[in-house]
VEXSEDREN-367961 format. One record per residue (C-alpha): x, y, z; chain; residue number from 1; residue in one letter. Coordinates in steps of 0.5 Angstrom, whole numbers. Layout:
% residues N
X:Y:Z:A:NUM:a
...
//
This chain:
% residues 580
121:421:271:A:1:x
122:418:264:A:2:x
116:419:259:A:3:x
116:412:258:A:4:x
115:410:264:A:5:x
109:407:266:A:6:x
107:404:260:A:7:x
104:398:257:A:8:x
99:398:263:A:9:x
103:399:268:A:10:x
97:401:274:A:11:x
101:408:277:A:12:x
97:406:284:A:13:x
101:404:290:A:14:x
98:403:296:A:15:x
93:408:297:A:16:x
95:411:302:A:17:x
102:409:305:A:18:x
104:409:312:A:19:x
96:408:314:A:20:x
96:401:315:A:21:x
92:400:320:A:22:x
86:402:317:A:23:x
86:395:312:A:24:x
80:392:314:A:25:x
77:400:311:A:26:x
83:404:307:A:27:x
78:410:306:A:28:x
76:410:314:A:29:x
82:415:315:A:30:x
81:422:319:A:31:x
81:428:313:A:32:x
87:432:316:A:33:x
91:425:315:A:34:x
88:425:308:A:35:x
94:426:302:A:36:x
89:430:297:A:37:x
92:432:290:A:38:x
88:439:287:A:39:x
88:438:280:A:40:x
86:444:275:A:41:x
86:443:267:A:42:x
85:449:261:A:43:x
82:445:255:A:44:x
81:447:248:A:45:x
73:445:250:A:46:x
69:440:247:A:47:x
68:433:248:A:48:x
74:429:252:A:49:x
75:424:246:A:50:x
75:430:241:A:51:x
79:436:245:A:52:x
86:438:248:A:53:x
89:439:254:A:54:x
94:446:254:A:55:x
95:448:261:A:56:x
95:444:267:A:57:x
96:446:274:A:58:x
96:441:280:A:59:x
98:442:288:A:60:x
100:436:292:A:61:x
97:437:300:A:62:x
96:434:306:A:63:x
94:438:313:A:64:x
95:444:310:A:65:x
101:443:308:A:66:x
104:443:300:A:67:x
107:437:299:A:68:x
109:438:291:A:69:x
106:442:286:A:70:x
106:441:278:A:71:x
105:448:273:A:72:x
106:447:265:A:73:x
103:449:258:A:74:x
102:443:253:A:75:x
102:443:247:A:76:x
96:441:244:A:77:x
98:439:237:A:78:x
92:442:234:A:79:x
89:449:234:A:80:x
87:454:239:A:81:x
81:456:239:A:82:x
79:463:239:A:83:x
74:463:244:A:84:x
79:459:249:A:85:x
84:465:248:A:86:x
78:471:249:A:87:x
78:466:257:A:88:x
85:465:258:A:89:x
89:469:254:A:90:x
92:464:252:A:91:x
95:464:244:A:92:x
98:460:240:A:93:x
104:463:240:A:94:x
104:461:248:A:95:x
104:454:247:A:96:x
109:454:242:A:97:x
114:450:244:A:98:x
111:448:251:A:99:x
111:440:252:A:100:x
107:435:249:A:101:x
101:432:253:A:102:x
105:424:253:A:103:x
112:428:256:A:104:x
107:432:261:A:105:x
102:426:263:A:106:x
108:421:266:A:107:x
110:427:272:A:108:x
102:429:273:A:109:x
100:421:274:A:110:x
106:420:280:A:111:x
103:427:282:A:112:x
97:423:282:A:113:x
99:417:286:A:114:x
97:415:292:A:115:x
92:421:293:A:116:x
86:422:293:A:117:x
84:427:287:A:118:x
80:432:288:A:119:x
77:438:282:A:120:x
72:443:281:A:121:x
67:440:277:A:122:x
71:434:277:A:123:x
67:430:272:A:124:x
70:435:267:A:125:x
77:433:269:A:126:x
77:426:270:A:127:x
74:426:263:A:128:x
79:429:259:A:129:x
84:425:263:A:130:x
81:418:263:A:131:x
81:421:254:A:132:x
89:422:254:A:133:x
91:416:259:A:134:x
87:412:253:A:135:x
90:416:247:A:136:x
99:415:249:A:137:x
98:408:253:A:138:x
97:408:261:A:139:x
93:406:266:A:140:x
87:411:268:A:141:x
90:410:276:A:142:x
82:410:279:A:143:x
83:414:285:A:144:x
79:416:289:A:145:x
75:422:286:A:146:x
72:429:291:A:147:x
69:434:287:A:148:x
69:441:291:A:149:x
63:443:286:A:150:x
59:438:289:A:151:x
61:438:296:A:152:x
59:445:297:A:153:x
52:444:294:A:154:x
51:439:300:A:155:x
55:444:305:A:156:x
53:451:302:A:157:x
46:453:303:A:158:x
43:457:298:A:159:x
42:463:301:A:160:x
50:464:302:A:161:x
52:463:295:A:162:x
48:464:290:A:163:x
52:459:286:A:164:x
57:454:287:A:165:x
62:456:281:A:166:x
69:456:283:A:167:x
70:464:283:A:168:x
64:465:287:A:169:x
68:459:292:A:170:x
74:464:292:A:171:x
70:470:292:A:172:x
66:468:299:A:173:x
71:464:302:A:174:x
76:470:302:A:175:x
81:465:299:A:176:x
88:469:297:A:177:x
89:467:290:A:178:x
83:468:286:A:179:x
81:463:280:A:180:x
82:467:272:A:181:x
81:461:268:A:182:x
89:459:269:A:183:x
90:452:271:A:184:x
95:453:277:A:185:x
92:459:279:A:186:x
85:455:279:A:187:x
89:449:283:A:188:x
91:454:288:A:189:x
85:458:289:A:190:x
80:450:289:A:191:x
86:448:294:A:192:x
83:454:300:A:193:x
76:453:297:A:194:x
77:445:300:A:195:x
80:447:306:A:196:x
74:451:308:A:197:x
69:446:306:A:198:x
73:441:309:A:199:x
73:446:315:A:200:x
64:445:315:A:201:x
64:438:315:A:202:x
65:436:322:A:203:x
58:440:324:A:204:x
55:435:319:A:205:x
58:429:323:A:206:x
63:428:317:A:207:x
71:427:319:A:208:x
74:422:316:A:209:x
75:421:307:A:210:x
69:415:308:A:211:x
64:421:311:A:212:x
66:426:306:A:213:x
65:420:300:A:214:x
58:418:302:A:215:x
56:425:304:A:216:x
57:428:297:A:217:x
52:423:295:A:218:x
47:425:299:A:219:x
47:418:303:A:220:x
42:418:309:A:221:x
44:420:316:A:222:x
41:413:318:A:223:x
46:409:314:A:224:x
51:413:316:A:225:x
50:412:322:A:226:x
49:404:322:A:227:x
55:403:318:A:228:x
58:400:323:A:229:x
55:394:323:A:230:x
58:392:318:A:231:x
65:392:320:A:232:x
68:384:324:A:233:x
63:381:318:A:234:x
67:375:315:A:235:x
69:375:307:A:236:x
66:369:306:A:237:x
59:366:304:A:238:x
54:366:308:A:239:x
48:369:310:A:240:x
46:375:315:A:241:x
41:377:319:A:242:x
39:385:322:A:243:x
36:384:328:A:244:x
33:390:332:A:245:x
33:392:339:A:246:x
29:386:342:A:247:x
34:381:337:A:248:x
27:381:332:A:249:x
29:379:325:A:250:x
28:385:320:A:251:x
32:382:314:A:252:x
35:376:312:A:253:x
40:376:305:A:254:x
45:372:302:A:255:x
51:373:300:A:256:x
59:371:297:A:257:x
62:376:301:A:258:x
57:378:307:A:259:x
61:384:310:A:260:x
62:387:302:A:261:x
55:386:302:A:262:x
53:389:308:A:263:x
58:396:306:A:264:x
53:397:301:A:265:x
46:398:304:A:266:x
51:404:309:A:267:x
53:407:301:A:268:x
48:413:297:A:269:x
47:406:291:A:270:x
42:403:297:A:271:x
36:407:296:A:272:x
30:403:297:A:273:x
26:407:303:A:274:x
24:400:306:A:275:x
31:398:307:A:276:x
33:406:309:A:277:x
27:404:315:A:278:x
30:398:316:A:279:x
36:400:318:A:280:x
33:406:323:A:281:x
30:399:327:A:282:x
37:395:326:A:283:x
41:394:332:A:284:x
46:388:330:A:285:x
48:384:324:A:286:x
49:377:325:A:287:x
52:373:319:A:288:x
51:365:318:A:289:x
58:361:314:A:290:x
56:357:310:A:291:x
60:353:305:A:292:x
59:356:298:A:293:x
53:358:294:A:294:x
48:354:294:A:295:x
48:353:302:A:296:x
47:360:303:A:297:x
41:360:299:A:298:x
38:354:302:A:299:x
40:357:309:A:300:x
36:364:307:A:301:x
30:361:304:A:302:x
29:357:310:A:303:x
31:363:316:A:304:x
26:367:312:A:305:x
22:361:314:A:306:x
23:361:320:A:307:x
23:368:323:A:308:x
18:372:318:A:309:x
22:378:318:A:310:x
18:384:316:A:311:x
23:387:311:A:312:x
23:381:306:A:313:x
18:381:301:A:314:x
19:374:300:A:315:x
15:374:308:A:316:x
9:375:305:A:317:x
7:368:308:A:318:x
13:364:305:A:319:x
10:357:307:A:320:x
4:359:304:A:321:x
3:355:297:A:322:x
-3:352:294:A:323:x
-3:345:291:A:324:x
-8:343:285:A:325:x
-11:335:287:A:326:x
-15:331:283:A:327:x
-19:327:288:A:328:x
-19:320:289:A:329:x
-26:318:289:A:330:x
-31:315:283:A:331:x
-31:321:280:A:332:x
-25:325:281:A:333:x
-24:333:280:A:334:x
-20:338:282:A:335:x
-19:341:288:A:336:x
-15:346:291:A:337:x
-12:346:298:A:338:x
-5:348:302:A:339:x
-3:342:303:A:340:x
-1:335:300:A:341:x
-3:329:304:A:342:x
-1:323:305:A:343:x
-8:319:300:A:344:x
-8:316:294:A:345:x
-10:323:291:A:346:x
-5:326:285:A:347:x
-3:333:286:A:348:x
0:338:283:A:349:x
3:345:284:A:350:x
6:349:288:A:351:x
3:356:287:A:352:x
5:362:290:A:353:x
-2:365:289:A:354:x
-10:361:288:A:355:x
-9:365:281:A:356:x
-3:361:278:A:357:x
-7:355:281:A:358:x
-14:356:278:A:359:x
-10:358:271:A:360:x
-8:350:271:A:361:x
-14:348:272:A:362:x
-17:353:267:A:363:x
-12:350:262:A:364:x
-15:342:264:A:365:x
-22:344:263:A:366:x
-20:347:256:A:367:x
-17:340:254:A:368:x
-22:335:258:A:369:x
-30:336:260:A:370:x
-27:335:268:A:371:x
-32:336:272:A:372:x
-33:343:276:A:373:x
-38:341:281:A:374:x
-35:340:288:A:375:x
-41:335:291:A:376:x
-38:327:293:A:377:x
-43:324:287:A:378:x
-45:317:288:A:379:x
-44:312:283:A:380:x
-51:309:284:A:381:x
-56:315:286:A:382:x
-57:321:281:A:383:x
-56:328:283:A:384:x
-58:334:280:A:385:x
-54:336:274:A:386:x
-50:343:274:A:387:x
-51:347:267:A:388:x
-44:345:265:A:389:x
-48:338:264:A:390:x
-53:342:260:A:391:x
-49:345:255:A:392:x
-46:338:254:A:393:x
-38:341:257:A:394:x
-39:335:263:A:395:x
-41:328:262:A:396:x
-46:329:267:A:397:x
-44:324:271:A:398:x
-49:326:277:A:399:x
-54:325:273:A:400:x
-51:317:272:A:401:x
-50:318:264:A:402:x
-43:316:264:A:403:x
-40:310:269:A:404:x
-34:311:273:A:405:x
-29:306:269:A:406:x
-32:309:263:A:407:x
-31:317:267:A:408:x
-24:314:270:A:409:x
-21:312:263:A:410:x
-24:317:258:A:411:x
-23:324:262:A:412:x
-19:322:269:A:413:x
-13:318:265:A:414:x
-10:325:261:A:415:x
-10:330:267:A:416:x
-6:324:272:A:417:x
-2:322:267:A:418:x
0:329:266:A:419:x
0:330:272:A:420:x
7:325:272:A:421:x
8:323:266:A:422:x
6:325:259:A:423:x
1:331:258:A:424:x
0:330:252:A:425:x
-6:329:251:A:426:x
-8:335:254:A:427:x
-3:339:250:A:428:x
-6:336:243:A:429:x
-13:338:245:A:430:x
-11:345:247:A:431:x
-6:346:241:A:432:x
-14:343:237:A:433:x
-17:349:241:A:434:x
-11:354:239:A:435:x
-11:353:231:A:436:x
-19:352:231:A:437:x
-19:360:235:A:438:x
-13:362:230:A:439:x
-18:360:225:A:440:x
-24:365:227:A:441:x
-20:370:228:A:442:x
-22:370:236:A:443:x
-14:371:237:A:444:x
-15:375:245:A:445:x
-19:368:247:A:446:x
-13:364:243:A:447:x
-8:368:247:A:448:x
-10:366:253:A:449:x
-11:358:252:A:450:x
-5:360:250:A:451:x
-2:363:257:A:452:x
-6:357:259:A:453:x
-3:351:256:A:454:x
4:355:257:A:455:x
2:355:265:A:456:x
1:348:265:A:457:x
7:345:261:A:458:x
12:349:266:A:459:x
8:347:272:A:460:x
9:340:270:A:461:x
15:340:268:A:462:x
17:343:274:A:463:x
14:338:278:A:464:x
16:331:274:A:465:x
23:334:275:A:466:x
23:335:282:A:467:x
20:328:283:A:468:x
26:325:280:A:469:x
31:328:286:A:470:x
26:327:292:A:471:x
25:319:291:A:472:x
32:319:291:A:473:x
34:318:299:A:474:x
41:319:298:A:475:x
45:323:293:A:476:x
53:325:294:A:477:x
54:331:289:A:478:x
62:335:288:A:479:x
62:342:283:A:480:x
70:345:283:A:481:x
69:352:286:A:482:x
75:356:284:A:483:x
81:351:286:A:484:x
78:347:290:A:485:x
71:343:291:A:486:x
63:345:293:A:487:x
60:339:296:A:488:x
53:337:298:A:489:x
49:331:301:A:490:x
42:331:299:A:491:x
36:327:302:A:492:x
29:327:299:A:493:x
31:334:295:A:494:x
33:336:301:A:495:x
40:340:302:A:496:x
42:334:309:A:497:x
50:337:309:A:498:x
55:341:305:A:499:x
63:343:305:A:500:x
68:346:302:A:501:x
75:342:301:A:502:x
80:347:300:A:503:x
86:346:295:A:504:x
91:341:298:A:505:x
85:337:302:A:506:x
81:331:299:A:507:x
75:332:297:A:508:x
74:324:298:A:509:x
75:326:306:A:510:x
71:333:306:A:511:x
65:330:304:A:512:x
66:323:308:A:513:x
65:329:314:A:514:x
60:333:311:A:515:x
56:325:310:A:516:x
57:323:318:A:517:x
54:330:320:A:518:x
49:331:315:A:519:x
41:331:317:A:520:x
37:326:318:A:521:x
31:327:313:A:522:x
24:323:313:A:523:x
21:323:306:A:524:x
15:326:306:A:525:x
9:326:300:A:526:x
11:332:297:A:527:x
19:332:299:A:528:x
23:333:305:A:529:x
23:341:302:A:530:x
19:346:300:A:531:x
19:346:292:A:532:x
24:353:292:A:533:x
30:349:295:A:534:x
29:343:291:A:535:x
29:348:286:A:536:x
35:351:288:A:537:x
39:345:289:A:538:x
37:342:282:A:539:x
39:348:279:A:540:x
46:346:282:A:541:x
46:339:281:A:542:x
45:340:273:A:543:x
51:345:272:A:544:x
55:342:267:A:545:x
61:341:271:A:546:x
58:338:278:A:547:x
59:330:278:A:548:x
55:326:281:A:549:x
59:322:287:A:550:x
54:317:290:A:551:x
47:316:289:A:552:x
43:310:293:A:553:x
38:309:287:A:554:x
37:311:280:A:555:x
36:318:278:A:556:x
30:318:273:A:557:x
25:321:269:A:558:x
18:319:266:A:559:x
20:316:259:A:560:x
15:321:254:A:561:x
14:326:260:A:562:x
13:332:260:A:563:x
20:335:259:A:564:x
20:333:252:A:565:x
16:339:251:A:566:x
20:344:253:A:567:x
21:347:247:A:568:x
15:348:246:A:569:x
14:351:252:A:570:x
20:355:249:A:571:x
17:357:243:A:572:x
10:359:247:A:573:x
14:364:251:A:574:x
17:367:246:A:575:x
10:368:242:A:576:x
8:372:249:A:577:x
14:376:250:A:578:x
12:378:242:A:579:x
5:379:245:A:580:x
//
């Protein structure tokens, strides 16, 4: 082959392994005897890849057992050579003179290289230098797929049979017939026999194919070994899937753009988490659910995690399970928590995911206005005992009757509904006050947290006041280009009713008249028709800089001065917690 050849990014990887078609759905599920191995050896001047200089390269081409081509030559490095490399492999100076320069040496070893699986003793090494010389003279690094015999006999060899795994204690064990010296090709020769040998111990590990071998050099877990066919006839596509054990429980709900690559990587070393590894162990199927793009495998997984509670999901813990800060409806309204909106005249605020992410809001209000903390029902005409709140003058004592109720409703009431739905920003002034008057004082702990206070506050409303400028909407008709073609939505009352694809060549108008017929049918509810997490999600989408909006049945609206013109304070608060 010429030494120009392959250059100006040409890649040198054809098909990986020709003749094995079959195996397309997996190309690395092939039987080890039918595996083309190419066996390389390098001699260097030492050093760092990027610093150093190959001199000697020696690689064997095989298959079955069968040489099926071989390259054995010196390089000249261009640079000196080290006395000490000459003292290892009796190598001079005087040898490489005249030996062929590595860009006229490089192009024979990557067709060599083509099509085969590369294999090395402590192949890092090789690799290393090799990536180094394909970046120095212009050629694409093929990327093969890479076995280390080092590595491999460390999983294979117990420690009482070697007493370490460099490659002339491999020979020496495995009576190879060409013994290694610190020569590239006769080192070639001698890691081709060691290979053999260790491939001849797998099968009493349960490994025969190239997939096996891959996985089981990275210590992946008998269990995902054994599992890994669960993944295979998944789709490509987006979607979600469910592990279902023997008694079709769900374990696990995930989401993915590519379901059956997804899947593949909890069989790979990369997926360590013990919980996982366990959940495996229980596994029996895996089910996967189409969707038609991003965000209905999202919503479709938030809602089966819903549904079925797997116990492998951290999010099952008590999904549903929210809390929601209400200011009463009564003479003298105060704040409540409880786990559900009702439908009453009551404001509400919130989810919160714990009654600590709750009681911190509500900290923050009573920070801002003297609320009442009481829980009893007061009378508007009959005193009651006052708390010791209204004794330190923190509450308008209205159990003792010393505030009326418009007066209470105008003064104390109004900031917290108003920022509940419209504008925090009396709240925010009097907690900004708080904060300067704190910093004054020096009492900077106190300062900060008012400060995660009001930061909690401000994103709680902001979050809620967004949400509900989608749920009163009873119908909205969203597009988003996804690739060549479109993503499109229904949404009913913050609910995700209906979602399509039009493929290129297809109208979108007509998709999405045949998602709108299907859609489901969504009742309002007080707080949505959806949890707070998929209105989340499907705001997220809708806000995308490229989504347009098709058809909406009424308009789309947030508070005038609401609390949204103080995100970048909210910014800004987030900043200075991060900076502690």
């Amino acid at each position: 082959m010429p030494a120009e050849a392959g250059r100006g990014g040409h890649s040198w990887q054809p098909a990986l392994f020709p003749g094995l078609t079959d195996t397309a759905t997996d190309p690395l599920q092939i039987e080890l005897h039918e595996v083309t191995f190419t066996v390389v050896d390098l001699e260097t001047t030492g050093g760092a890849p990027d610093g150093g200089g190959i001199v000697e390269v020696g690689a064997v081409k095989v298959r079955g057992g069968a040489q099926l081509g071989q390259l054995n030559t010196l390089v000249d490095p261009g640079t000196g050579l080290p006395p000490m490399i000459t003292a290892l492999t009796g190598l001079t100076p005087q040898a490489l003179r005249g030996a062929p320069p590595l860009p006229a040496v490089l192009p024979s070893l990557l067709e060599l290289l083509a099509g085969s699986v590369f294999v090395a003793h402590n192949a890092p090494y090789d690799v290393g230098f090799l990536k180094a010389a394909c970046r120095a003279h212009d050629y694409r690094w093929p990327a093969p797929v890479v076995v280390d015999t080092a590595a491999l006999a460390r999983r294979v060899l117990h420690a009482d049979e070697v007493p370490d795994r460099k490659l002339a204690t491999l020979a020496r064990h495995f009576g190879t017939s060409v013994q290694p010296r610190h020569r590239a090709f006769d080192d070639a020769l001698a890691t081709v026999e060691v290979l053999h040998a260790l491939i001849g111990r797998l099968a009493g590990h349960g490994v025969y194919t190239l997939r096996d071998t891959v996985e089981f050099v990275k210590a992946v877990h008998p269990v995902q070994r054994r599992k890994r066919s669960l993944a295979e006839g998944l789709p490509h596509r987006p979607g979600v899937y469910l592990f279902r054990g023997a008694d079709h429980k769900v374990l696990y709900v995930g989401t993915s753009g590519d379901i059956q690559t997804r899947v593949r990587s909890y069989f790979t070393a990369a997926e360590r988490r013990g919980r996982i590894r366990e959940m495996l162990g229980a596994a029996d199927r895996v089910e996967a659910v189409e969707c038609a793009h991003a965000l209905e495998a999202q919503v479709r997984e938030l809602r089966l995690i819903e549904a079925h509670r797997p116990p492998y999901n951290r999010r099952s813990r008590d999904p549903g399970r929210v809390w929601w800060l209400k200011l009463t409806d009564e003479a003298y309204p105060r704040l409540s928590m409880v786990r559900t909106v009702a439908a009453d005249r009551a404001t509400y605020l919130g989810p919160y995911r714990t009654r600590r992410a709750a009681e911190t809001v509500a900290t923050a209000v009573y920070d801002a206005v003297p609320l009442r903390q009481c829980t009893a029902r007061l009378s508007p005409r009959r005193p009651s005992t006052a708390c010791a709140l209204a004794e330190l003058g923190r509450c308008p004592a209205p159990c003792q009757l010393a505030v009326s109720p418009p007066e209470y409703a105008a003064q104390v009431v109004a900031p917290v509904r108003d920022a509940f739905v419209g504008d925090p920003g009396q709240l925010v002034t009097a907690l900004r006050r708080r904060l300067t008057s704190l910093a004054e004082q020096s009492r900077y702990e106190t300062a900060a947290q008012v400060r995660a206070r009001l930061t909690a506050l401000l994103r709680s409303c902001i979050r809620q006041q967004r949400r509900a400028g989608l749920i009163r909407i009873g119908e909205l008709c969203a597009a988003r280009p996804a690739g060549d073609g479109w993503e499109l939505v229904v949404v009913r009352h913050g609910r995700l009713a209906g979602a399509g694809y039009a493929r290129p060549g297809i109208p979108p108008r007509e998709v999405l008249a045949a998602v709108h017929a299907t859609a489901e049918t969504v009742a309002p509810g007080p707080a949505g028709a959806a949890t707070a997490e998929e209105t989340d999600r499907v705001l997220d989408w809708l806000e995308q800089p490229e989504t347009r909006l098709v058809e909406v049945s009424e308009g789309w609206a947030s508070p005038l001065g609401g609390a949204a013109r103080f995100a970048g304070l909210l910014a800004q608060l987030e900043q200075a917690a991060r900076r502690g």
